[in-house]
N, C-alpha and C positions, 0 to 999 in steps of 0.2 A: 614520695614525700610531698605530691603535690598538694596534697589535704593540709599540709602545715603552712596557709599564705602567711608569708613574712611580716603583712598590717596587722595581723595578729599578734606578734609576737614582739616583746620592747626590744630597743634598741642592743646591739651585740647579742643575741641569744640566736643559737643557732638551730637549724632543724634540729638535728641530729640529740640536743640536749633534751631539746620537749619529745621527742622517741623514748629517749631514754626515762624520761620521769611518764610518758602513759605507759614503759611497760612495767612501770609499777601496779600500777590498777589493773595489767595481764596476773601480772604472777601472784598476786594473792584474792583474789576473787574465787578462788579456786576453794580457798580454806572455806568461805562462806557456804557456796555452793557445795560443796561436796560432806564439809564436816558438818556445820550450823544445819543444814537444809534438808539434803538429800539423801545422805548414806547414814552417818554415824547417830545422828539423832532418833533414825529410827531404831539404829541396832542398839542404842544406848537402851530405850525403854524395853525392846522386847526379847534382847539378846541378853545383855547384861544385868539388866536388874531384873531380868526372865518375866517380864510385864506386870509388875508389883502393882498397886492400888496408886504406890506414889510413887511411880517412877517418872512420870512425866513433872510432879513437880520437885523432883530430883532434880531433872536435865534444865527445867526455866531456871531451876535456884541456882545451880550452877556459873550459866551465864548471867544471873542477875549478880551474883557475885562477882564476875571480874569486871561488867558493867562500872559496878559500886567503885573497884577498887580504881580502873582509868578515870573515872568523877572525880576521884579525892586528887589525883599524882598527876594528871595529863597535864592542866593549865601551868601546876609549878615547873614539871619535865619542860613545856613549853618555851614558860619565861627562862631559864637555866639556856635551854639550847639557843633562847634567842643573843643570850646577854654573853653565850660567849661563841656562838657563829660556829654550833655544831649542830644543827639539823641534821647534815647525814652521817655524821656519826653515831648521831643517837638513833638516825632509821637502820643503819648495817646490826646496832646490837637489837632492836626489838625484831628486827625481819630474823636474827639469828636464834633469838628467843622463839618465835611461833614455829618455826622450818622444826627445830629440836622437839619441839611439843608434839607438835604434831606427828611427826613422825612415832614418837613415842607411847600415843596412840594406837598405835601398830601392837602394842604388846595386850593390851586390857583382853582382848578375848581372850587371853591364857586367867584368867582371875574370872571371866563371868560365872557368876553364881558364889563365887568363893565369898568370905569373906571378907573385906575389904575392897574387893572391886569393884564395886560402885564407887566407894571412897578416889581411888586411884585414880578412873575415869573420871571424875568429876573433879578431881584436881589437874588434871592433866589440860581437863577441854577449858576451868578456870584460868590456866597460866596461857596455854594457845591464843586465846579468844583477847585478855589482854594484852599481850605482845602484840596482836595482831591491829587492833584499835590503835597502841601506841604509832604504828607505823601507818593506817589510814591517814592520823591527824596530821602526821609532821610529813607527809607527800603532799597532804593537800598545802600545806604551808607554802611550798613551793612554788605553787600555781602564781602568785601575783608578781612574783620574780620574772616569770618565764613570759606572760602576756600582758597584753596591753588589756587598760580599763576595757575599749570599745571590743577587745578581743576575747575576753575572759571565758562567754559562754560556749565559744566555739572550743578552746581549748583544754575548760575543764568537759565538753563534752566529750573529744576525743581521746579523755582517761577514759571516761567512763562508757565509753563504746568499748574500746581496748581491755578494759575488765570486764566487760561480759563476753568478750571472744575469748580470752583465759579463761572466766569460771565455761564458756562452751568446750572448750576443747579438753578442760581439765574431768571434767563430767562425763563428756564425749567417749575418755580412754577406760575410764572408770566403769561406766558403763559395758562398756565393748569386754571388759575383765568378767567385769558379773555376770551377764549371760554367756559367756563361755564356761568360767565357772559352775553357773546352774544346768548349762547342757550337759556337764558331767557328773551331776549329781551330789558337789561341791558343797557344803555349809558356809552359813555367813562368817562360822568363825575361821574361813581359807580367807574368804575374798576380801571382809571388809580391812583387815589388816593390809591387804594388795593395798587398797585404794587411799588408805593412809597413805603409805610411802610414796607413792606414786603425785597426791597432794605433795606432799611436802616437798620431792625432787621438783615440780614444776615452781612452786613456789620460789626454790632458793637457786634455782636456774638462771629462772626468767628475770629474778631482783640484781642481779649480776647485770644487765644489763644497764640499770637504772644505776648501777654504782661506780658501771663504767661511764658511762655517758653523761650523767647529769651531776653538774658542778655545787660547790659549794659557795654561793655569793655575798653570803655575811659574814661581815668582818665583828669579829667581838668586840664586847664595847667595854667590862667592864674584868677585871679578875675578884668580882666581890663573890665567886660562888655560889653557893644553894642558899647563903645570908642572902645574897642577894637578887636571885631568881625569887624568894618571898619578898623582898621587899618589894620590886618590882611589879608584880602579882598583885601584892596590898593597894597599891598605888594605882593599878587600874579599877580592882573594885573600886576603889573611892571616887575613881573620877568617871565612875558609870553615865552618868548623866550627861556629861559630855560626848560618849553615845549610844546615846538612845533608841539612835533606829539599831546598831546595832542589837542592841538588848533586846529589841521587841522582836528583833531575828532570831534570836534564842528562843525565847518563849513560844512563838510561833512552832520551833523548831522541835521542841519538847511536844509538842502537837503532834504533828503529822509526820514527825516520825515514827512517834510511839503505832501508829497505823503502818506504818513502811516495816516495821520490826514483827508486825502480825504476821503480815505476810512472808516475809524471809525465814522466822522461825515455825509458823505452822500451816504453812500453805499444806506440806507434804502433809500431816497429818490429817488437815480438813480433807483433803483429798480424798483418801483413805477411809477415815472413818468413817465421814458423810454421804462423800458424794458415790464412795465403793470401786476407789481407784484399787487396783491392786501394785505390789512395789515397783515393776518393770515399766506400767504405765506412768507412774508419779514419776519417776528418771524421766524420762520421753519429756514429760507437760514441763517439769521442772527447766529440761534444757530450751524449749520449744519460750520457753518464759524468757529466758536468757537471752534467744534470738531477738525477741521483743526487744526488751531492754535493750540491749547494745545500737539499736536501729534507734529506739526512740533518744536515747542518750546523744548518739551522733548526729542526728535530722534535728535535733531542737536545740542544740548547742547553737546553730546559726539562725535560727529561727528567734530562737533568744537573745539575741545581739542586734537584731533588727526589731522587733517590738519591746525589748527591757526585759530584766530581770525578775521584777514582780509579777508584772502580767503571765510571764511565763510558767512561771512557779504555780500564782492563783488556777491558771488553764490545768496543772496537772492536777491539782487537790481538787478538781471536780468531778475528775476521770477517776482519782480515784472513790470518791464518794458513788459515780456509778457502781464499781468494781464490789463495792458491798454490798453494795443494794440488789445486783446480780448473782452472787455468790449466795446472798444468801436466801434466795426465792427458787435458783434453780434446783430439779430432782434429776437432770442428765448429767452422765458425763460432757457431750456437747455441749451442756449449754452451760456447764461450767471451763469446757476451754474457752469462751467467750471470755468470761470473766479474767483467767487467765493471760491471755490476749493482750488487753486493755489494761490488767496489772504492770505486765511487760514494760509496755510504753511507757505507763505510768510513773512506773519506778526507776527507769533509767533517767527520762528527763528532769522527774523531782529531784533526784540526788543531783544530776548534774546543776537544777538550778540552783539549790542550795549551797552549794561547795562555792559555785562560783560569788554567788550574792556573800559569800561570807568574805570572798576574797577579795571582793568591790570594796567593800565595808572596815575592812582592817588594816589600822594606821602601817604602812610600808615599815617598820621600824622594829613592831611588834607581831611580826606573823605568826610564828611559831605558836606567841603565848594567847592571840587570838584565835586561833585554830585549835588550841589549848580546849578553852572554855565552848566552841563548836561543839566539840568532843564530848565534854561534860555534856551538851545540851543534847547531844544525840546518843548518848550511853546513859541520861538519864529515861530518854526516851525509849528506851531498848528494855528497859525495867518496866515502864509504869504499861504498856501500850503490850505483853504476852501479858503477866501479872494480870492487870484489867480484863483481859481474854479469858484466864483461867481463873477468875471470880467469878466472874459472870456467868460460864459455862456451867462451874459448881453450882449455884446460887440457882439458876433455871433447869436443876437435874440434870444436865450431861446436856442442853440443848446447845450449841454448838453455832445454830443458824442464828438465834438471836445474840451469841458475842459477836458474830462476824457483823452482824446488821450494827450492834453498838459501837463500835471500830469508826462506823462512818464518822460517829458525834466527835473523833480526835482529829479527823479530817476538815470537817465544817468549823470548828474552835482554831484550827492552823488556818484556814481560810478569813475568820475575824479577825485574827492574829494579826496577820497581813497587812488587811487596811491602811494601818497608821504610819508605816514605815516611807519613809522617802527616801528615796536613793542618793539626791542629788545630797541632800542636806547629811545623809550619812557622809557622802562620799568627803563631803567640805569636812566632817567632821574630822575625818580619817588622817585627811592630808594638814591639818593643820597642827602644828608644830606643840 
C-alpha cells in the first residue's frame, strides 16, 4: 500500500478505501476489453450476423444507442444520487445491471443466424454498455472525495493502472480459454459464450471489493426527488458560465475522445482488416496495448501532479496525433505495433488526465451531477469519433487508412480546445459557494 502516500489523499480517508474504489477500474475494464474490443465485437459481425454487408454498422449502432441513452439519463442519475447522498447505491444497481447483461451474452450464440439474434445481441450489448457507463461515471465521482487537489493525478492514475491490470488479466484468462479451445478444434460458438461469463464473474467479483471498502461520504441534502434532481440539473445549466473552463473541458472532451473511442472500438478491426492481423494476434496486440496503458496511466498520474493537469493532457493528444499519423502510413505488422505501443501510453494517461482535470474542476457539492455531464461529453464522444470512422471509410470506398489519418483532426481540435481553459480560475470557480 505504499503507492497510496497519505499527501495524497484528504484528510480521514484511508488507504484501504482508495484500494477499494481503483478496484473498481479492476473489475470492469474487463467489459471493455473483452466485449467492446476484443472477443465479442468480432464474433458479433462474423459470427452472428454471419458477416452481413451491415453488420458492423449493426454493432456501432448498437453502442451508439446506449451512448445516446446515458447522454439523455447520466447528468439527472447524477444530480438525484448527489441530492440524496447515494452514489453507491446507484454504482451496486448499474454494476448489477452490466454483470447480468453481460453474462446474458453468454446465450446469443444459440440465435446466430436465427431470426432475431441480432436483435437480441444488440439489445443485450445496448443495456451492458449502458449500465456499464452508468457505473464509470458515478466511480469517477468519487475521486475528489478520496484525494487532495495537489493529489488527484496520482490517484485517479492508480484507477486507471488498476483497470488495465483487470482488462489484462481478464483478457489474459479469456485468451488462455480460446486457444485451448481452438487446439481442440472448438467453434467460436463453445468459447466465446466461456469468455462472457468468465467477463462478467471478474467483473461482479472484483466490484465486491469496492463495495466493501469504499464508503459513502454524502450526506443528502434534499427529499425533493427526481422533481428535484431536474431542478438542480436546470440550475446548473443556467449557471454555465460560472463555469466556463469547466465547459470548455467538455467540449475539449467531445474531441479527443471521440479519437480514444476509435481506437477502443476499432483497433481489433483495423488490425485485421488492414494491417492482416489474424484473431489470436489481435488478442496478444490488444493485451500488449493494455500493458501500455496501465504503465502509462500509473507513471503519468505523478508526473501529472508535478507539471499540471493541462500540460499533461496537451503531452498526450500529440502522442496521440502521432499514433494516426503511424497507423496509418504503416504496411507491417511491426510497425503497426509501434503505433500500438504509443496508443497504450497514450490512452491510459489521457483518460487518467481527463478524469482527474474534471474532478479539479467540479464544485465538491455536485460531483456526481458533474461527472454526470463528463459522461454525456464522453458518450457523446463515443458516437460522433466510430460514426465519423465509418463515414469516412464508406465515403473513400472501404479506405480505412484515410479515416484512421482523419481521427487525428479530433485530436488536434481537443488540443485547440485546451488552450483557453485555466485551472486555477476553474478551480476558484468550483469552490466558490
Amino acid at each position: 500500500m505504499a503507492l497510496f502516500p497519505a499527501s495524497a489523499l484528504r484528510s480521514g480517508v484511508r488507504k484501504r478505501e482508495v484500494f477499494g474504489w481503483a478496484m473498481y477500474d479492476f473489475a470492469n475494464s474487463g467489459y471493455t476489453t473483452v466485449v467492446i474490443t476484443a472477443v465479442f465485437a468480432a464474433y458479433f459481425v462474423g459470427g452472428i450476423a454471419k458477416g452481413a454487408p451491415w453488420a458492423a454498422f449493426a454493432w456501432t449502432a448498437a453502442l451508439s444507442i446506449s451512448y445516446a441513452i446515458v447522454m439523455l439519463t447520466m447528468p439527472a442519475i447524477g444530480a438525484w444520487a448527489d441530492l440524496r447522498g447515494a452514489k453507491k447505491r446507484v454504482l451496486v444497481v448499474a454494476t448489477t445491471g452490466c454483470v447480468l447483461a453481460t453474462a446474458a451474452l453468454a446465450l446469443t450464440p444459440r440465435f446466430a443466424g436465427a431470426s432475431g439474434g441480432v436483435a437480441l445481441a444488440m439489445l443485450l450489448v445496448i443495456i451492458s454498455n449502458a449500465f456499464y457507463s452508468y457505473g464509470e461515471s458515478l466511480t469517477g465521482a468519487f475521486l475528489p472525495e478520496l484525494a487532495t487537489p495537489e493529489g488527484m493525478g496520482k490517484v485517479s492514475g492508480w484507477g486507471w493502472s488498476f483497470g488495465y491490470v483487470g482488462g489484462m488479466l481478464t483478457l489474459g484468462i479469456c485468451l488462455a480459454y480460446v486457444l485451448w479451445s481452438q487446439a481442440r478444434g472448438l467453434p467460436a460458438s463453445h468459447f466465446v459464450p466461456v469468455t462472457m461469463l468468465i467477463t462478467a464473474a471478474i467483473y461482479g467479483g472484483a466490484a465486491c471489493a469496492t463495495f466493501a471498502l469504499l464508503p459513502e461520504r454524502a450526506q443528502p441534502k434534499t427529499a425533493g426527488g427526481e422533481l428535484g434532481a431536474w431542478q438542480q440539473l436546470r440550475a446548473t445549466y443556467k449557471r454555465a458560465r460560472a463555469y466556463r473552463d469547466f465547459m470548455w473541458l467538455l467540449v475539449c472532451t467531445v474531441c479527443y475522445q471521440g479519437g480514444v473511442a476509435v481506437a477502443i472500438t476499432l483497433a481489433a478491426i483495423y488490425a485485421e482488416q488492414v494491417i492482416g492481423f489474424v484473431a489470436s494476434e489481435t488478442m496478444v496486440l490488444i493485451f500488449v496495448l493494455n500493458v501500455a496503458a496501465a504503465v502509462g496511466a500509473f507513471s503519468f498520474g505523478y508526473i501529472q501532479d508535478r507539471i499540471g493537469h493541462k500540460v499533461s493532457l496537451a503531452v498526450t493528444l500529440v502522442a496521440w496525433v502521432a499514433v494516426c499519423v503511424i497507423a496509418a502510413v504503416v504496411t507491417t505488422k511491426g510497425g503497426f505495433w509501434w503505433a500500438a505501443a504509443i496508443a497504450g501510453l497514450a490512452m491510459g494517461s489521457s483518460q487518467s488526465a481527463g478524469r482527474a482535470m474534471t474532478g479539479y474542476l467540479a464544485p465538491p457539492q455536485q460531483l456526481a451531477e458533474f461527472f454526470g455531464l463528463w459522461t454525456f461529453a464522453t458518450r457523446l464522444a463515443s458516437i460522433i469519433g466510430p460514426l465519423s470512422f465509418g463515414a469516412i471509410t464508406w465515403a473513400t470506398g472501404g479506405n480505412q487508412r484515410i479515416a484512421i489519418l482523419s481521427t487525428a483532426v479530433l485530436f488536434v481540435a481537443g488540443l485547440l480546445l485546451l488552450l483557453p481553459i485555466d485551472m486555477r480560475r476553474g478551480r476558484e470557480a468550483a469552490l466558490r459557494k
